[in-house]
Jmol script that loads the backbone (N, CA, C; Angstrom):
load data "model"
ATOM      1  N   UNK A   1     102.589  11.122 126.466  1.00  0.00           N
ATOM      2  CA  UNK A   1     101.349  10.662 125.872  1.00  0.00           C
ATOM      3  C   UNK A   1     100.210  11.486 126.469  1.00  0.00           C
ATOM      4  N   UNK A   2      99.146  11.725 125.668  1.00  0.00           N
ATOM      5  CA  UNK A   2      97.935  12.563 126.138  1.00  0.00           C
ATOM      6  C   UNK A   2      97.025  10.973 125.967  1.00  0.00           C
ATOM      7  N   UNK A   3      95.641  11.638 126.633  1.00  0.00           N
ATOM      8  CA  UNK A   3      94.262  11.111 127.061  1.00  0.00           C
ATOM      9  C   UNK A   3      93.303  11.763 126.450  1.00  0.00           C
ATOM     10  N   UNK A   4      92.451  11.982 125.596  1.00  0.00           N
ATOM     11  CA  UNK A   4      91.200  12.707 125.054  1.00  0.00           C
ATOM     12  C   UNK A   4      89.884  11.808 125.725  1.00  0.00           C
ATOM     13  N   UNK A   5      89.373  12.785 126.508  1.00  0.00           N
ATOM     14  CA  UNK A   5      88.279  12.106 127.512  1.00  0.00           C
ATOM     15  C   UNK A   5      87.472  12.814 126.821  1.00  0.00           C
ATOM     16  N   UNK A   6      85.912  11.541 125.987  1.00  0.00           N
ATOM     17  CA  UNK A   6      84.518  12.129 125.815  1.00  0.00           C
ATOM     18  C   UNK A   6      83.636  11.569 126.982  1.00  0.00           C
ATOM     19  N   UNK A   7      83.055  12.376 127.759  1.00  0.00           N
ATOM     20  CA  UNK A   7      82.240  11.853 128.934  1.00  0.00           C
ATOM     21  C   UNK A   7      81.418  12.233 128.612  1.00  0.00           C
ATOM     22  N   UNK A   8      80.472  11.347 128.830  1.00  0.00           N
ATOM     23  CA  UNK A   8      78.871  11.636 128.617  1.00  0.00           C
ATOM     24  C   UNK A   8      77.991  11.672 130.363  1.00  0.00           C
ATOM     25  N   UNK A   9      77.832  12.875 130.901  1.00  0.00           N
ATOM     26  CA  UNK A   9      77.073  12.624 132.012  1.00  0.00           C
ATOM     27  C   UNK A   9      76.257  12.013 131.909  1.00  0.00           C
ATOM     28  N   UNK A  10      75.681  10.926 133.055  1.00  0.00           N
ATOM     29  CA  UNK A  10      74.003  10.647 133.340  1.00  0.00           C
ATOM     30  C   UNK A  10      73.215  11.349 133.751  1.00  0.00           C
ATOM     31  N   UNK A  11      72.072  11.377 133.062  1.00  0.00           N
ATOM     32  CA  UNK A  11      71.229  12.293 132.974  1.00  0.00           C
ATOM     33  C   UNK A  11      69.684  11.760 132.957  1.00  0.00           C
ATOM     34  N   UNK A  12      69.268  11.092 133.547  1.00  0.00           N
ATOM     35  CA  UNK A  12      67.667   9.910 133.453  1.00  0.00           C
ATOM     36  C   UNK A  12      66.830  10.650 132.479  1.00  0.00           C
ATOM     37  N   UNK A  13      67.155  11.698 131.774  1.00  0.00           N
ATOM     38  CA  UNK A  13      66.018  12.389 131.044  1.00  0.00           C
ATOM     39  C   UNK A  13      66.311  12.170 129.695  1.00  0.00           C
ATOM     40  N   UNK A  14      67.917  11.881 129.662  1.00  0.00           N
ATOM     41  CA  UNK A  14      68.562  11.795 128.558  1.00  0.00           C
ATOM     42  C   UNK A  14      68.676  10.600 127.473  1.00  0.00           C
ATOM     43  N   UNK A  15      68.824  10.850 126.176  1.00  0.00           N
ATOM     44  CA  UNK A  15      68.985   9.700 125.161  1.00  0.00           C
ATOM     45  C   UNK A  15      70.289   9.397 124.772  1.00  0.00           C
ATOM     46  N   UNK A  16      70.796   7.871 125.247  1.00  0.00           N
ATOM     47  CA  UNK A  16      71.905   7.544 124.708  1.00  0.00           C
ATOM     48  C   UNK A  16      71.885   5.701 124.289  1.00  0.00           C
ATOM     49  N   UNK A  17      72.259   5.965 122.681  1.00  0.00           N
ATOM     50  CA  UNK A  17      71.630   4.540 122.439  1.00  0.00           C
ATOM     51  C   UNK A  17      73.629   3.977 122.387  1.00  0.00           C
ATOM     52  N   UNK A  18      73.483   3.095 123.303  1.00  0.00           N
ATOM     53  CA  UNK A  18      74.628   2.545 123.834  1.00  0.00           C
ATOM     54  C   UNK A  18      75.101   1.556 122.391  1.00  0.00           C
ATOM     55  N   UNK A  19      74.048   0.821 121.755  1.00  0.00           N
ATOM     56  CA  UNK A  19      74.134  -0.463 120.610  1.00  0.00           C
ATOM     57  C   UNK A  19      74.771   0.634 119.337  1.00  0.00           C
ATOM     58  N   UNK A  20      74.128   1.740 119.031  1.00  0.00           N
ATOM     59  CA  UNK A  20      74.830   2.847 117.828  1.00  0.00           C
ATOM     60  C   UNK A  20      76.089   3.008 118.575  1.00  0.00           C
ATOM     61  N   UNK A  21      76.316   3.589 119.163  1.00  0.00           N
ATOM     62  CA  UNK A  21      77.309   4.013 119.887  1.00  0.00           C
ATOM     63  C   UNK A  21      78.787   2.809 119.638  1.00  0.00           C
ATOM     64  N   UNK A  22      78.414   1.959 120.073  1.00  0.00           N
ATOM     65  CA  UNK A  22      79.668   0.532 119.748  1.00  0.00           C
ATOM     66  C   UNK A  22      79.304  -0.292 118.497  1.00  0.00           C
ATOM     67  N   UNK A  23      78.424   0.163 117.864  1.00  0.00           N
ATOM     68  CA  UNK A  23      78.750  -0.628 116.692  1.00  0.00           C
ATOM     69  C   UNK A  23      78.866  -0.030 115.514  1.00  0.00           C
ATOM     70  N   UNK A  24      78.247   1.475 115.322  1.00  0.00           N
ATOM     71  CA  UNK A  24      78.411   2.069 114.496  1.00  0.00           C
ATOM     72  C   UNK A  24      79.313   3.612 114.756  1.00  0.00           C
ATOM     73  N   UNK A  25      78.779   4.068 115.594  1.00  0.00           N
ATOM     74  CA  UNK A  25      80.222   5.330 116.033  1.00  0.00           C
ATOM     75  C   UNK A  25      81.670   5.257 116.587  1.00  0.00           C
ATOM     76  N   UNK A  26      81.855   4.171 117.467  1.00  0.00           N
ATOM     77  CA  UNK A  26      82.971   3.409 117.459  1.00  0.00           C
ATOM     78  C   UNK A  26      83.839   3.496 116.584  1.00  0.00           C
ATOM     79  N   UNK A  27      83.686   2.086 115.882  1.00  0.00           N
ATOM     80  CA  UNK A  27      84.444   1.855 114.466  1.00  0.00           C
ATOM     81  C   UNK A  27      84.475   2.912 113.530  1.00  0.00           C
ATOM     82  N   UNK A  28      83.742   3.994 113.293  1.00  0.00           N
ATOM     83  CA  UNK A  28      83.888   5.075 112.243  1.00  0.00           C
ATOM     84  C   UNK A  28      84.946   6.031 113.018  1.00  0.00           C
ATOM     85  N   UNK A  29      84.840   6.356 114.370  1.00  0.00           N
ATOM     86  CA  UNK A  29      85.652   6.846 115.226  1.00  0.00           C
ATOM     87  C   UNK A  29      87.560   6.106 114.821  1.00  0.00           C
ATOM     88  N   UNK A  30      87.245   4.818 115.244  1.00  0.00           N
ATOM     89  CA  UNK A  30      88.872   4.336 115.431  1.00  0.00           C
ATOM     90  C   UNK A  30      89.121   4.130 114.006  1.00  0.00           C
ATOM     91  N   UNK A  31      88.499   3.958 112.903  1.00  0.00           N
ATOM     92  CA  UNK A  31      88.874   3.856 111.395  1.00  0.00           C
ATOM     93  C   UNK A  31      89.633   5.040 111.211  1.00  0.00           C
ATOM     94  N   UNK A  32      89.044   6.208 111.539  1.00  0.00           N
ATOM     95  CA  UNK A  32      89.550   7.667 111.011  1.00  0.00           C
ATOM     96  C   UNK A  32      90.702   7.627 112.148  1.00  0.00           C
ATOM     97  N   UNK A  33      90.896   7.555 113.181  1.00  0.00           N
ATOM     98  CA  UNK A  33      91.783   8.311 114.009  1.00  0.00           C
ATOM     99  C   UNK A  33      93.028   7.238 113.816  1.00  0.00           C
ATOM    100  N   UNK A  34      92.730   6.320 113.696  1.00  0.00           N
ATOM    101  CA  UNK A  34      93.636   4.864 113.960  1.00  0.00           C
ATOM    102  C   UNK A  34      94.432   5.239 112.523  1.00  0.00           C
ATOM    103  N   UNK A  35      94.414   5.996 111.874  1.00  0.00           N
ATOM    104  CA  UNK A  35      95.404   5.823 110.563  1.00  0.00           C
ATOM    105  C   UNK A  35      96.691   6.882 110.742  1.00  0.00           C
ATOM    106  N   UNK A  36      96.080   7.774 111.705  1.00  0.00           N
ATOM    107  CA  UNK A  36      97.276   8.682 112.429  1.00  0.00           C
ATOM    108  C   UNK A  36      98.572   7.991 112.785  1.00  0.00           C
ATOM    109  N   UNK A  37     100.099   8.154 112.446  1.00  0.00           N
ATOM    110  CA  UNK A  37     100.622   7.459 113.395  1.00  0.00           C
ATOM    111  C   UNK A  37     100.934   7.914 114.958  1.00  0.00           C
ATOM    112  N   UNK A  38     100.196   8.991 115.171  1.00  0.00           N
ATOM    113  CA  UNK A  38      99.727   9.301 116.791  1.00  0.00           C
ATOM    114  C   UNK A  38      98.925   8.838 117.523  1.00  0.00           C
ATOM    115  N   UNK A  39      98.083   8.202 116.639  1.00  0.00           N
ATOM    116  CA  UNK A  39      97.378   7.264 117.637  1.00  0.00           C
ATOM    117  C   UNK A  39      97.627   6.390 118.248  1.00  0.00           C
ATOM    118  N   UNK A  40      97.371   6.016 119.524  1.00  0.00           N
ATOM    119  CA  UNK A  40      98.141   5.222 120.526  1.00  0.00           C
ATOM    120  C   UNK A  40      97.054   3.839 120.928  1.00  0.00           C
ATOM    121  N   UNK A  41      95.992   4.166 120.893  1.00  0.00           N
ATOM    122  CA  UNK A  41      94.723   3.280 121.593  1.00  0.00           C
ATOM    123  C   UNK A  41      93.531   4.001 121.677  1.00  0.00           C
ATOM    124  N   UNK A  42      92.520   2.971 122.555  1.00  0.00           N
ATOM    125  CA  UNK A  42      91.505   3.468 122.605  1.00  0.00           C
ATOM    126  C   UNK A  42      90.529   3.165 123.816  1.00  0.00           C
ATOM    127  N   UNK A  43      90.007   3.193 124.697  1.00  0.00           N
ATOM    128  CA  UNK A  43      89.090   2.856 125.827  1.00  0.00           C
ATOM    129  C   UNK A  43      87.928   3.170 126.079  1.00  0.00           C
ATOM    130  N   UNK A  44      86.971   2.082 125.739  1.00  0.00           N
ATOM    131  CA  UNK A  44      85.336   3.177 125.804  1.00  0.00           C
ATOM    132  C   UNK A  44      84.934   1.988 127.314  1.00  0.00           C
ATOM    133  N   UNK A  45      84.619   2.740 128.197  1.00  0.00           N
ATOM    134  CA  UNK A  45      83.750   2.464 129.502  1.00  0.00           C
ATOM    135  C   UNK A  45      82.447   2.670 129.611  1.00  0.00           C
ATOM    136  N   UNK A  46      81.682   2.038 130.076  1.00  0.00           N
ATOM    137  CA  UNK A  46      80.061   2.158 130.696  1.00  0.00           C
ATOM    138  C   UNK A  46      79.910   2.247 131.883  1.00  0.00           C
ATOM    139  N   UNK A  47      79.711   2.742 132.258  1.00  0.00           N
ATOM    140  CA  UNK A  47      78.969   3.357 133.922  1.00  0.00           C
ATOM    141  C   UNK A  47      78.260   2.293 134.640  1.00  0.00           C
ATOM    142  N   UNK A  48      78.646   1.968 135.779  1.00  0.00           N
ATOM    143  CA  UNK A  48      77.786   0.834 136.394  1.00  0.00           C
ATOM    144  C   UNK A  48      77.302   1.439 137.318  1.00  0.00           C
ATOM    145  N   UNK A  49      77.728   2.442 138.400  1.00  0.00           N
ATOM    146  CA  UNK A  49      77.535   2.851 139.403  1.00  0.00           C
ATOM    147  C   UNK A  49      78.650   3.959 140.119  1.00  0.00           C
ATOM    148  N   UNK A  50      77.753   4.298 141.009  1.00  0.00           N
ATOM    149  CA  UNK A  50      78.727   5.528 141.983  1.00  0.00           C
ATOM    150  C   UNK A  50      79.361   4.773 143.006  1.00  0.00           C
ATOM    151  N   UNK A  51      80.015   5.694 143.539  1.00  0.00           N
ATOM    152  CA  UNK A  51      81.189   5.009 144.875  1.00  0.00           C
ATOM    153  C   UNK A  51      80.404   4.871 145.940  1.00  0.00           C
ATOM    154  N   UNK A  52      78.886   5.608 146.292  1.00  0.00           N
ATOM    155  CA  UNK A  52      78.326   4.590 147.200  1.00  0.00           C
ATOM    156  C   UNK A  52      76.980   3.793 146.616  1.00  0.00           C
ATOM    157  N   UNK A  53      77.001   2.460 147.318  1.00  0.00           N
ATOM    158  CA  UNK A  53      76.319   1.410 146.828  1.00  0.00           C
ATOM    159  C   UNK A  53      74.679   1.807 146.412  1.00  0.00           C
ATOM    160  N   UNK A  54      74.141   1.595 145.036  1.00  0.00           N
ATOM    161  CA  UNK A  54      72.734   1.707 145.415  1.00  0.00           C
ATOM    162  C   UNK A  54      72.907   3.288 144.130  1.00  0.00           C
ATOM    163  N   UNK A  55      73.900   3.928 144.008  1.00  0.00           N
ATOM    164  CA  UNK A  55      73.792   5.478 143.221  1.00  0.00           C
ATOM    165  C   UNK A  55      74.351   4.911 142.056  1.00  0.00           C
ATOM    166  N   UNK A  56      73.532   6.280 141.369  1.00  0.00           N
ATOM    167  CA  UNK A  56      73.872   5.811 139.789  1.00  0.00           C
ATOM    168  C   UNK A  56      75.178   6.201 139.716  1.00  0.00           C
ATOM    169  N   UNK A  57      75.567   5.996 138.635  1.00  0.00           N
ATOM    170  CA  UNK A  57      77.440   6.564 138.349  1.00  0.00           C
ATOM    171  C   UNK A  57      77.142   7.991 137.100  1.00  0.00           C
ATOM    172  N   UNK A  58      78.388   8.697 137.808  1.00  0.00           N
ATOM    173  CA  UNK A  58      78.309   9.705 136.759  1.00  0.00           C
ATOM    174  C   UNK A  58      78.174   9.959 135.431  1.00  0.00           C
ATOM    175  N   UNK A  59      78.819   8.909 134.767  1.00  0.00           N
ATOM    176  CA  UNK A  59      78.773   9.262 133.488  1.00  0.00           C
ATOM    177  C   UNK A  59      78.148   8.275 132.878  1.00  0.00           C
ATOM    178  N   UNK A  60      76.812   8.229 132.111  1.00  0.00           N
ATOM    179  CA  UNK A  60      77.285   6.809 131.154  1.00  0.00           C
ATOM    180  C   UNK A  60      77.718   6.129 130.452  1.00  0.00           C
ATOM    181  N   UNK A  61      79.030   6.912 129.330  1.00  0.00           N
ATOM    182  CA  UNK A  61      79.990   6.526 128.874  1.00  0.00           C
ATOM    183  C   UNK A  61      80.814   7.176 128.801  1.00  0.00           C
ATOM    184  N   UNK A  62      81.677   6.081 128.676  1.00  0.00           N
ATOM    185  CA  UNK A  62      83.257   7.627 128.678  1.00  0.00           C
ATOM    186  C   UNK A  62      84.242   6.647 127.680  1.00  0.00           C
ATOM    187  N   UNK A  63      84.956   7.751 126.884  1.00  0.00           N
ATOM    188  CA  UNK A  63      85.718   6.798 125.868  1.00  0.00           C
ATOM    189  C   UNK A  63      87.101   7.675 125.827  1.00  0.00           C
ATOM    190  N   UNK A  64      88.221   7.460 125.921  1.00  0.00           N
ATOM    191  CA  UNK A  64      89.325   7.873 125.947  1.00  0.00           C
ATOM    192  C   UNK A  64      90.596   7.416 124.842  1.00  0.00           C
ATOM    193  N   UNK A  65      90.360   8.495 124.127  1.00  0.00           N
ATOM    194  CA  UNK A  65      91.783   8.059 123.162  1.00  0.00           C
ATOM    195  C   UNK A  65      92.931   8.532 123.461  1.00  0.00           C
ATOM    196  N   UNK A  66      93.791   7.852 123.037  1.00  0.00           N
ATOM    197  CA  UNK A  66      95.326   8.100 123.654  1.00  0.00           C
ATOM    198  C   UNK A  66      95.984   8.360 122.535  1.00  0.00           C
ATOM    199  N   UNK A  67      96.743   9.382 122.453  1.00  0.00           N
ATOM    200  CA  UNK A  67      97.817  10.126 121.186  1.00  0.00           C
ATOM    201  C   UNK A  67      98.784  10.502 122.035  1.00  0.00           C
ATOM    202  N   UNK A  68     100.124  10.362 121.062  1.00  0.00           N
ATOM    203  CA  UNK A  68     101.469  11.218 121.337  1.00  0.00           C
ATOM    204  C   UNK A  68     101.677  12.317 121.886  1.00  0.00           C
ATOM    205  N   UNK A  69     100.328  12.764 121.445  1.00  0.00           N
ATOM    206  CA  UNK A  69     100.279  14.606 121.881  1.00  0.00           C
ATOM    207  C   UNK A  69      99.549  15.319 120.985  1.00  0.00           C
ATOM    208  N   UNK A  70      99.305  16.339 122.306  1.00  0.00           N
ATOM    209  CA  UNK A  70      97.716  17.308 121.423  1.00  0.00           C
ATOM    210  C   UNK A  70      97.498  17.503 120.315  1.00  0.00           C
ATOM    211  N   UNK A  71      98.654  17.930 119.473  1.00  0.00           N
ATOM    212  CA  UNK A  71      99.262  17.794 117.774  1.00  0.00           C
ATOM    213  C   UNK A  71      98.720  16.624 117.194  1.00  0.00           C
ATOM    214  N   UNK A  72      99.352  16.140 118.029  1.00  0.00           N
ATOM    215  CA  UNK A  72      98.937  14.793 116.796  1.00  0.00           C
ATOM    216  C   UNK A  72      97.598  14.359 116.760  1.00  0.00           C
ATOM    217  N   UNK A  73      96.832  14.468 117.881  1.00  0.00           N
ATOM    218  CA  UNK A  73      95.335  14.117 118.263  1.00  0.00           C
ATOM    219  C   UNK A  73      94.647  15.372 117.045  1.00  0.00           C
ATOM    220  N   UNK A  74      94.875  16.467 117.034  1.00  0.00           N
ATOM    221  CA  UNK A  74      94.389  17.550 116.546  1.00  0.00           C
ATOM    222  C   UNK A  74      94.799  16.982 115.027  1.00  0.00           C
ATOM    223  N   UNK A  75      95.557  16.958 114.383  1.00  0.00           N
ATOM    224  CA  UNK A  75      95.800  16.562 112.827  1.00  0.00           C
ATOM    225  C   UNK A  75      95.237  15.535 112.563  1.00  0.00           C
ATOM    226  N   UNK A  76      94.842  14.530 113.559  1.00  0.00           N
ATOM    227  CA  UNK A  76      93.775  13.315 113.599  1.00  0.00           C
ATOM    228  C   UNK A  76      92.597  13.383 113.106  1.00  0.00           C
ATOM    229  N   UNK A  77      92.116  14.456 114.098  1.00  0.00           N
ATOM    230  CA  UNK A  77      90.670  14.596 114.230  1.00  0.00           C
ATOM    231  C   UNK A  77      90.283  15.524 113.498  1.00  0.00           C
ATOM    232  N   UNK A  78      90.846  16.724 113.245  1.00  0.00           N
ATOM    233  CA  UNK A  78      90.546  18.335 112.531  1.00  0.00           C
ATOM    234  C   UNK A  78      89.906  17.689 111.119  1.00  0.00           C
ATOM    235  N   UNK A  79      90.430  16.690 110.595  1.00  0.00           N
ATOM    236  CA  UNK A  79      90.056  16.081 108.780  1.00  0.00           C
ATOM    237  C   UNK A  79      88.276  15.913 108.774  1.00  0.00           C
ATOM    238  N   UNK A  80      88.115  15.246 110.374  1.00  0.00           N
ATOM    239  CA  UNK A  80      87.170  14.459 110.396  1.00  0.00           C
ATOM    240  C   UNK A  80      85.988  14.806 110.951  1.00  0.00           C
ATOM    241  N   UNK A  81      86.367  16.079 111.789  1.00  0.00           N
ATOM    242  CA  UNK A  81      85.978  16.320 112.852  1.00  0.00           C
ATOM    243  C   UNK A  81      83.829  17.067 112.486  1.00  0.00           C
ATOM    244  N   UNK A  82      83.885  17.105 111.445  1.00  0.00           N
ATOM    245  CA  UNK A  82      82.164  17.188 110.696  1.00  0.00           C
ATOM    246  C   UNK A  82      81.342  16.269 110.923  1.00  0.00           C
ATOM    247  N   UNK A  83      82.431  14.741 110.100  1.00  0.00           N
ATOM    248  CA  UNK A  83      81.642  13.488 110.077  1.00  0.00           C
ATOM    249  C   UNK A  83      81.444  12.873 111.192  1.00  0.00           C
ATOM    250  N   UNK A  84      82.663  12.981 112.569  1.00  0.00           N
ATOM    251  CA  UNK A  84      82.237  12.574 113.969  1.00  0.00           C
ATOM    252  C   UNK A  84      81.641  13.439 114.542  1.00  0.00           C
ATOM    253  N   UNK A  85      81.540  14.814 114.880  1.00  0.00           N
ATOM    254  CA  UNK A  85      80.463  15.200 115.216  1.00  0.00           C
ATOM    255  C   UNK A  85      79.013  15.638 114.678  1.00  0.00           C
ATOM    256  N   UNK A  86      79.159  15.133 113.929  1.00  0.00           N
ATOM    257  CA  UNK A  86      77.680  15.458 112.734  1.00  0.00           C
ATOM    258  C   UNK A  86      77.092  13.771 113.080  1.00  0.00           C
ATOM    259  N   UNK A  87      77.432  13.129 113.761  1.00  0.00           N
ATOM    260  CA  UNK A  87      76.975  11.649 114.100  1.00  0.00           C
ATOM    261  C   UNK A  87      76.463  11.216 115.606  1.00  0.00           C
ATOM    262  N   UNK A  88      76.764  12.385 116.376  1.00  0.00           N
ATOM    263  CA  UNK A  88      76.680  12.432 117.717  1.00  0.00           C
ATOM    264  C   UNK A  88      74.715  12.615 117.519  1.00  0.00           C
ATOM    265  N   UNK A  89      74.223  13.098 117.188  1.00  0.00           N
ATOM    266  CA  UNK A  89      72.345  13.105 117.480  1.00  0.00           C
ATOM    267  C   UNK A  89      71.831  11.866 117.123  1.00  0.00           C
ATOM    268  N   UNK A  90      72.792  11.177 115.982  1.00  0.00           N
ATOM    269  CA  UNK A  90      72.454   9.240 116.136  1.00  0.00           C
ATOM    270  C   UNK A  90      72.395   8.377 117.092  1.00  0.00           C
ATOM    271  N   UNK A  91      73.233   9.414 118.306  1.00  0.00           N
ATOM    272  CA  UNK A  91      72.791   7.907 119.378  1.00  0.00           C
ATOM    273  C   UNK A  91      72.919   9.092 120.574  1.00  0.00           C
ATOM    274  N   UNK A  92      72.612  10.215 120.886  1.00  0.00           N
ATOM    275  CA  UNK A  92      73.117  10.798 122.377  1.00  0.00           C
ATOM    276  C   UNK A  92      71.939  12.184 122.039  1.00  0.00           C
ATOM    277  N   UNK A  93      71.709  12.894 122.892  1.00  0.00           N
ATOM    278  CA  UNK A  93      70.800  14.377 122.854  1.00  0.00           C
ATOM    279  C   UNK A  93      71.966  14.394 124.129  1.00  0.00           C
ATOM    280  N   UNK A  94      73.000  14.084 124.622  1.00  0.00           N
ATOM    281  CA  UNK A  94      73.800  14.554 126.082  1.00  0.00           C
ATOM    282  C   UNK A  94      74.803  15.521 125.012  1.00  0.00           C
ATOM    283  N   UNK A  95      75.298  16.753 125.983  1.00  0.00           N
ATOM    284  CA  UNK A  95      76.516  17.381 125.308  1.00  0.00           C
ATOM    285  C   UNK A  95      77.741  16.634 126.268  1.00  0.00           C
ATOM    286  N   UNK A  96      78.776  16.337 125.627  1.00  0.00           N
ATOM    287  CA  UNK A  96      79.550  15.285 125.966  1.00  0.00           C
ATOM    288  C   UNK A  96      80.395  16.644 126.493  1.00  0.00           C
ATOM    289  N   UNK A  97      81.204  15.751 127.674  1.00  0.00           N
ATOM    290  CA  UNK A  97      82.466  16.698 128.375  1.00  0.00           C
ATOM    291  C   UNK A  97      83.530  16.452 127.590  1.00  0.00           C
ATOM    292  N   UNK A  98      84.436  17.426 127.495  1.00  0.00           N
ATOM    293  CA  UNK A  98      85.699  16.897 126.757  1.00  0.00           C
ATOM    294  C   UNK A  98      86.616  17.046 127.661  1.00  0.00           C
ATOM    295  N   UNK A  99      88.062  16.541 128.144  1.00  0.00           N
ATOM    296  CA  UNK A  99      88.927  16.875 128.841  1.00  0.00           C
ATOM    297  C   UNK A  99      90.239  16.348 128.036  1.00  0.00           C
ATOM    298  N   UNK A 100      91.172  17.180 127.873  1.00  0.00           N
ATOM    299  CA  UNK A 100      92.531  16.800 127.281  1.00  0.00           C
ATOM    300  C   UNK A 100      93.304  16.445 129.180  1.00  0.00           C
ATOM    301  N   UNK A 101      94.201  15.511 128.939  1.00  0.00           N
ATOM    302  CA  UNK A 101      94.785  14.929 130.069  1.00  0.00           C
ATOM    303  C   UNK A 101      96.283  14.215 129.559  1.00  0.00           C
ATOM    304  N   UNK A 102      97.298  14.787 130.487  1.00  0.00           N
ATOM    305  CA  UNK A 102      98.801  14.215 130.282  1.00  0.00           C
ATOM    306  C   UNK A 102      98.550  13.196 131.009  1.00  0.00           C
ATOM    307  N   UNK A 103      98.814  11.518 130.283  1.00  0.00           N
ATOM    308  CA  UNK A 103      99.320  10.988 130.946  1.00  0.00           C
ATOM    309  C   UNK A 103     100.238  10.433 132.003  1.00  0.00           C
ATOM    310  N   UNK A 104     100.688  10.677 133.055  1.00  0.00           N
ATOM    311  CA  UNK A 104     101.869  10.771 134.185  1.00  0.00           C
ATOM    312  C   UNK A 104     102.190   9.015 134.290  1.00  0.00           C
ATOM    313  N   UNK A 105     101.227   7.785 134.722  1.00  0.00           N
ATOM    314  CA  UNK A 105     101.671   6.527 134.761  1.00  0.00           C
ATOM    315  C   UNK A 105     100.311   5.812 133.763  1.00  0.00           C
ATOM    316  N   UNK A 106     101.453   5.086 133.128  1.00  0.00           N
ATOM    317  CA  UNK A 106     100.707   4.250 132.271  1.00  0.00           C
ATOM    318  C   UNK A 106     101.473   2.538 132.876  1.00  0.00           C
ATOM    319  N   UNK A 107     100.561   1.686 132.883  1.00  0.00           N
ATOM    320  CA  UNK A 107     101.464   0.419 133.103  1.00  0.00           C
ATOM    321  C   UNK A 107     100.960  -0.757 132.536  1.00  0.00           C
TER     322      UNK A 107
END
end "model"
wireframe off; spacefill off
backbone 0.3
color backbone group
């Protein structure tokens, strides 16, 4: 199984409307990808803080989809891949990190 990590650094200068983000990019996100049968799941996180007390946390969101494998994530997304990123200036001015990641333990 793979991991598709979108991280959004924190950035205090930066615009990220968290309410678009889960109610409207979300669901347009897992509608399109979720019909794959590679799609596995989905995990979107918010940033509370850094590892020492009192610091901001790195990212302020991070959302991770899980597919069978790069293939299949890629035949997922390649259809779509205009309408989800042509939607990203609706709620973010951050350029998001991407990281592909093998899952090793899942439990």
């Amino acid at each position: 199984m793979i991991k598709i990590s979108i991280l959004y650094p924190n950035n205090p200068s930066a615009r990220f409307d968290t309410r678009y983000y889960i109610d409207k990019h979300m669901p347009l996100s897992i509608g399109l990808l979720s019909a794959h049968s590679g799609f596995k799941g989905v995990l979107v996180d918010r940033g509370l803080g850094g590892a020492m007390p009192g610091t901001d946390a790195a990212y302020i969101v991070m959302c991770h989809f899980l597919f069978d494998s790069v293939e299949e994530f890629m035949a997922a997304f390649m259809p779509h891949a205009e309408v989800l990123q042509g939607d990203i200036p609706n709620y973010t001015d951050i350029e998001p990190i991407i990281q592909l990641s093998e899952v090793l333990i899942s439990e």
